[in-house]
Each structure stands twice: as C-alpha cells, then as structure tokens.
C-alpha positions as CSV (number, residue, x, y, z in Angstrom):
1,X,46.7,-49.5,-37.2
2,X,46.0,-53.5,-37.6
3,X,45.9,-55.0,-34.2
4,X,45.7,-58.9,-33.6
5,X,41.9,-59.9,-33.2
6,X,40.5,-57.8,-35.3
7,X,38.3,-58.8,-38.4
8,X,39.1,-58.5,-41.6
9,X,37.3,-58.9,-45.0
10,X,39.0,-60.4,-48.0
11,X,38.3,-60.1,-51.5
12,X,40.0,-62.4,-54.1
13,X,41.0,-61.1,-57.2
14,X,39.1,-62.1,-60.1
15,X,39.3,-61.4,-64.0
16,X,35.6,-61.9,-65.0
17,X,32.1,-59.4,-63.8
18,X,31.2,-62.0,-61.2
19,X,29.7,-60.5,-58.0
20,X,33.2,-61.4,-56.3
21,X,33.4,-63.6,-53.4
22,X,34.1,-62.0,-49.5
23,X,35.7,-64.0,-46.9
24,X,35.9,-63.2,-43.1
25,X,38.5,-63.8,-41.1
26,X,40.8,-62.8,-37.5
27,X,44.2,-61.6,-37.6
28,X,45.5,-63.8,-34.6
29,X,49.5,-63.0,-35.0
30,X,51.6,-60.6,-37.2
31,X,55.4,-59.8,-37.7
32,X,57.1,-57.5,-40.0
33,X,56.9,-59.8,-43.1
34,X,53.1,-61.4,-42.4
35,X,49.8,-61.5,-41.0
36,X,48.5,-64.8,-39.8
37,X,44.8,-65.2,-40.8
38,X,43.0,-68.3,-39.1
39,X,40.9,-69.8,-42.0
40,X,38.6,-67.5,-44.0
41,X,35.1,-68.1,-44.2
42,X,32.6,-67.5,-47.2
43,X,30.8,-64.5,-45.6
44,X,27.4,-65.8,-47.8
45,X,27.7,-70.0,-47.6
46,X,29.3,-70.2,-44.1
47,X,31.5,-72.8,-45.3
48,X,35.6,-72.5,-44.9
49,X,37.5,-71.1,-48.1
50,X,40.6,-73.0,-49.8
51,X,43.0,-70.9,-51.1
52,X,46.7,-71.7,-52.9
53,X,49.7,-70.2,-52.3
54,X,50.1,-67.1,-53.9
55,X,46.3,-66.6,-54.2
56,X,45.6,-63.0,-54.2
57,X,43.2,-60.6,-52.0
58,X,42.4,-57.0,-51.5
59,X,41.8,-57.0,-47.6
60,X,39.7,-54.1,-46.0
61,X,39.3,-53.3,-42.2
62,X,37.9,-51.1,-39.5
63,X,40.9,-49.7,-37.3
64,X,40.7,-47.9,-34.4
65,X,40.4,-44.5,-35.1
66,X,36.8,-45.9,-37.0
67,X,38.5,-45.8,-40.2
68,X,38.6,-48.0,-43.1
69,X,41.8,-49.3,-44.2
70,X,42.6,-51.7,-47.7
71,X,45.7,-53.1,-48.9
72,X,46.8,-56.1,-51.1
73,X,48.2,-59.0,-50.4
74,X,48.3,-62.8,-51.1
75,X,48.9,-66.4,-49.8
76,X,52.2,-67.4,-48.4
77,X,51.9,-70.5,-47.0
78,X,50.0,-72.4,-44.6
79,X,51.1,-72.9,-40.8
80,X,49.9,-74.0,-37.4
81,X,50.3,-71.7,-34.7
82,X,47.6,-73.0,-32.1
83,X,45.2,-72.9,-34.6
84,X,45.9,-73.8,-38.2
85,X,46.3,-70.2,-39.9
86,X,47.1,-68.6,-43.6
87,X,50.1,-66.0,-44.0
88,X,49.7,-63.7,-45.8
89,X,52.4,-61.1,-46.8
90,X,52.0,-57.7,-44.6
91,X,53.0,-54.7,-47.0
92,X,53.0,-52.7,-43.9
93,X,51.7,-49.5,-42.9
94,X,52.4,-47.4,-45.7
95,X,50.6,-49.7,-48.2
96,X,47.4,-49.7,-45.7
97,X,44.6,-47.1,-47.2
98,X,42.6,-45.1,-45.4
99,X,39.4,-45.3,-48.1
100,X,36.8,-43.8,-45.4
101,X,37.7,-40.7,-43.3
102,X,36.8,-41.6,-39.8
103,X,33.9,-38.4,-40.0
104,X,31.2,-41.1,-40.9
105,X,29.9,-41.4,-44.4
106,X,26.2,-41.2,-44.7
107,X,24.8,-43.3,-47.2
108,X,21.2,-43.2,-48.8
109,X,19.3,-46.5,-48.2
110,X,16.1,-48.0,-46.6
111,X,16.7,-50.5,-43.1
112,X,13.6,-50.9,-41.0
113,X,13.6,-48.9,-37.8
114,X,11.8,-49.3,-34.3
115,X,11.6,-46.2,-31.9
116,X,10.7,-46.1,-28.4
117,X,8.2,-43.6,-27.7
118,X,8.8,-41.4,-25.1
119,X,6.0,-41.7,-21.9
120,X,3.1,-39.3,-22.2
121,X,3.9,-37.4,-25.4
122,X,5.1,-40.1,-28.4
123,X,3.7,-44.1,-29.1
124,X,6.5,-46.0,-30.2
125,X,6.5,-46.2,-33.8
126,X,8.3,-48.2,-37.0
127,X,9.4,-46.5,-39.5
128,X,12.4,-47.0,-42.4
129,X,15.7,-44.3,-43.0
130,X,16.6,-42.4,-45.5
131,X,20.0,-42.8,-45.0
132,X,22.8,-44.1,-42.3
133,X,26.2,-43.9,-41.4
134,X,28.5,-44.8,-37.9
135,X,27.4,-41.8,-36.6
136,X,23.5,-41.2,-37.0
137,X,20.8,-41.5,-39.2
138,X,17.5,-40.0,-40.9
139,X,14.6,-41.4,-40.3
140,X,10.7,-40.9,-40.9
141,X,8.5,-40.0,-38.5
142,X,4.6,-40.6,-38.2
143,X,2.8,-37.8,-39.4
144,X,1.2,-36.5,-36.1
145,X,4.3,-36.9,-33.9
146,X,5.0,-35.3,-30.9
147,X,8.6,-35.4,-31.0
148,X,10.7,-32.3,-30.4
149,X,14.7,-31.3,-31.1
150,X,17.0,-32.3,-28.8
151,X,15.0,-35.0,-27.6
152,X,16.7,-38.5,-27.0
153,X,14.8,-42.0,-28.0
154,X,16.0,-45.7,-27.9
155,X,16.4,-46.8,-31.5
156,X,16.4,-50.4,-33.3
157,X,17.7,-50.5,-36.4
158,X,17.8,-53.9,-38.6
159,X,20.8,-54.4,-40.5
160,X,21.5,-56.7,-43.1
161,X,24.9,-57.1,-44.7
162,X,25.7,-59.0,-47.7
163,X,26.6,-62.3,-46.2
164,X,22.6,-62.8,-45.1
165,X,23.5,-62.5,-41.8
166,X,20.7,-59.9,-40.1
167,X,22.2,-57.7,-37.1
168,X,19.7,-55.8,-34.7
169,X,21.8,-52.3,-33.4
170,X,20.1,-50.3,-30.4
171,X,21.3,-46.7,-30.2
172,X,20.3,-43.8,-27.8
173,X,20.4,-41.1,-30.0
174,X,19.5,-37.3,-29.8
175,X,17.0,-35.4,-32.5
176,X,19.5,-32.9,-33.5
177,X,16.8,-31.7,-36.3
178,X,13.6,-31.6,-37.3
179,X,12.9,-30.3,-41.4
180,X,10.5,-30.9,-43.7
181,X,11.0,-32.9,-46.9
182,X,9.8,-30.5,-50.2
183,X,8.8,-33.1,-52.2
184,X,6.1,-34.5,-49.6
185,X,6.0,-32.2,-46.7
186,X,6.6,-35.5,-44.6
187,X,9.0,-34.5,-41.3
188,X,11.7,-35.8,-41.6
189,X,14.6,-36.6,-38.0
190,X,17.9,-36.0,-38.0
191,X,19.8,-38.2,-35.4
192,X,22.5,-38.3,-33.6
193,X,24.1,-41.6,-32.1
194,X,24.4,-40.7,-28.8
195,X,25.4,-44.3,-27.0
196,X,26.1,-47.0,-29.5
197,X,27.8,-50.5,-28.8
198,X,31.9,-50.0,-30.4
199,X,31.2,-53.4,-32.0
200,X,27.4,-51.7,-33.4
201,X,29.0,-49.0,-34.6
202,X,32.2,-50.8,-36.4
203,X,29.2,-53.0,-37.8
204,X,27.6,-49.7,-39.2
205,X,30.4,-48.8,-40.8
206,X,30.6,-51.8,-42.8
207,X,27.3,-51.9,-43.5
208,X,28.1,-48.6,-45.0
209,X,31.1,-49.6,-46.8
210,X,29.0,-52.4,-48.2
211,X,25.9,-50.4,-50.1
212,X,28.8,-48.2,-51.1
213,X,30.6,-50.9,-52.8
214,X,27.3,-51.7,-54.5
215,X,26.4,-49.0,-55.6
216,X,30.1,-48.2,-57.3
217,X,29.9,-52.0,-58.8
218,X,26.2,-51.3,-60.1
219,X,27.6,-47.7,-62.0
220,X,30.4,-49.3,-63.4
221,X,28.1,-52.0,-64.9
C-alpha cells in the first residue's frame, strides 16, 4: 500500500480555524513500528518544517491502485539514516483509509486549458473546464467547432495546487461526448484521458483532493 519513495502530505493537528499548514515529504525507509520521513517542507514557503517529538499529523497519499489513503500519526524521534530523517509511528495497514475510491472523483472548478486542433478541420483553441478528475475532464469548446465524438486531441491543462506551485499536464484524450449545456446552449466535451504521464495523473488526483478539501473547509465555516 505505502511503498518507500513515495510522497506524502502532512497536516499538523491544530486547535484553532487557521487555514492549517501542509508539509511534503518522501518516505525513504519503513519497518513495522515506523516510517522514516526525510525533512518536511512547507508546501507554500519552501522553507524546511521543525517539528517536536510527539508532534502530531494526519498524513494522506496516493498509492498504487490511484487511491487516496490517510492515517494518523506523530513524531518519534529524529535519526540519521543517510540522510537526516523524522520517524514517525506507522499504525499499519489497517489504520490506512482509503478516502477516494480509485474510480476518479470529478470535481467542479475552472483551470485554463489549451487544445491542439486537429489539421484541416479544428484551430487550436483555449478554453477553461468545468470540472476535472484523474481520469478526464469537461471542457468548453468554441462556438463554431468542428470537433466530433470519438475524436482524440493533445490537451494542456494548467494546474495550480495550494502550495503556489503551477504544474502544466499534457494528455491525449478522446471526446467520448458531445451535449449541450441548457442553461446557455454552449457545447459542451466530455473527455477521456487517453495517455497521461502516472506522475500527471497522481498530480491530478491531488489536485482533486485539494479543491475538495476546500470546498469541505469553506461549508464547515
């Protein structure tokens, strides 16, 4: 489920209505009572975070069925493996929650989009979604397209995630639809990711995860 190397966000607990704090990190070694963690870094500033022993986190990750997993955990101690490290206690499998199912959660918000237009029929065009997930997206076409279902386009999406850090994700993807929206008979295209990057699409993901958490902060406020 967690394998060394890969990346993990942590969240440390807080008491107060504070946008909290995320740090990134690697998982570079792990036995049955830890996880060794090289130094977290403060996914907005950049800078390196200091935490105490026994300072607590709620950890999410992507694992490699494209699911996101959380547990709970805290500080154990410092150590120095070849690279200085944190260990933090590993509850273990059971205590890892799947929160996202690995069918890719959609999500409704607006990242700036450049198609490739196909030769002969379709200009390239830029254009915004309507929503995202790992798996596809929907997107607005110009009003006189020539596009047609089934047909596949290089896609550039621009993704910003809460750290300010600005990611730019090609897909080939496949127009599995074509509808038209009610409310202001605009077209509207339903795609598919048909050859994404692994690393794109776990980016996705947390991209997803991210508005998601957001949105479920802004309703509780």
């Amino acid at each position: 489920m967690i394998k060394i190397g890969m990346s993990l966000t942590l969240e440390p607990n807080q008491d107060n209505d504070e946008e909290p704090e995320t740090f990134r990190c690697k998982l570079v070694e792990q036995d049955d009572q830890m996880l060794y963690i090289d130094y977290p870094v403060n996914e907005k500033t950049g800078r390196t975070g200091f935490f105490f022993e026994g300072t607590q986190f709620k950890v999410t990750f992507v694992g490699e069925d494209q699911s996101i997993y959380m547990f709970n955990t805290e500080v154990k101690e410092r150590k120095k493996l070849q690279i200085p490290v944190l260990a933090i206690h590993n509850p273990g499998k059971k205590k890892m929650i799947r929160i996202q199912r690995r069918q890719y959660v959609r999500v409704e918000t607006a990242v700036d989009v450049s198609v490739q237009g196909l030769p002969g029929r379709q200009e390239p065009f830029t254009t915004i979604t309507l929503d995202i997930s790992g798996g596809g997206a929907a997107v607005i076409p110009p009003e006189s397209h020539q596009l047609q279902e089934q047909d596949n386009l290089e896609v550039w999406f621009v993704i910003p995630l809460t750290s300010g850090e600005i990611h730019y994700i090609k897909a080939i993807s496949r127009i599995v639809r074509i509808f038209q929206e009610k409310a202001t008979n605009r077209d509207q295209l339903s795609l598919e990711f048909m050859q994404i990057d692994h690393r794109d699409r776990e980016l996705l993901i947390r991209f997803c995860f991210e508005r998601q958490l957001l949105w479920r902060r802004s309703r509780v406020r």
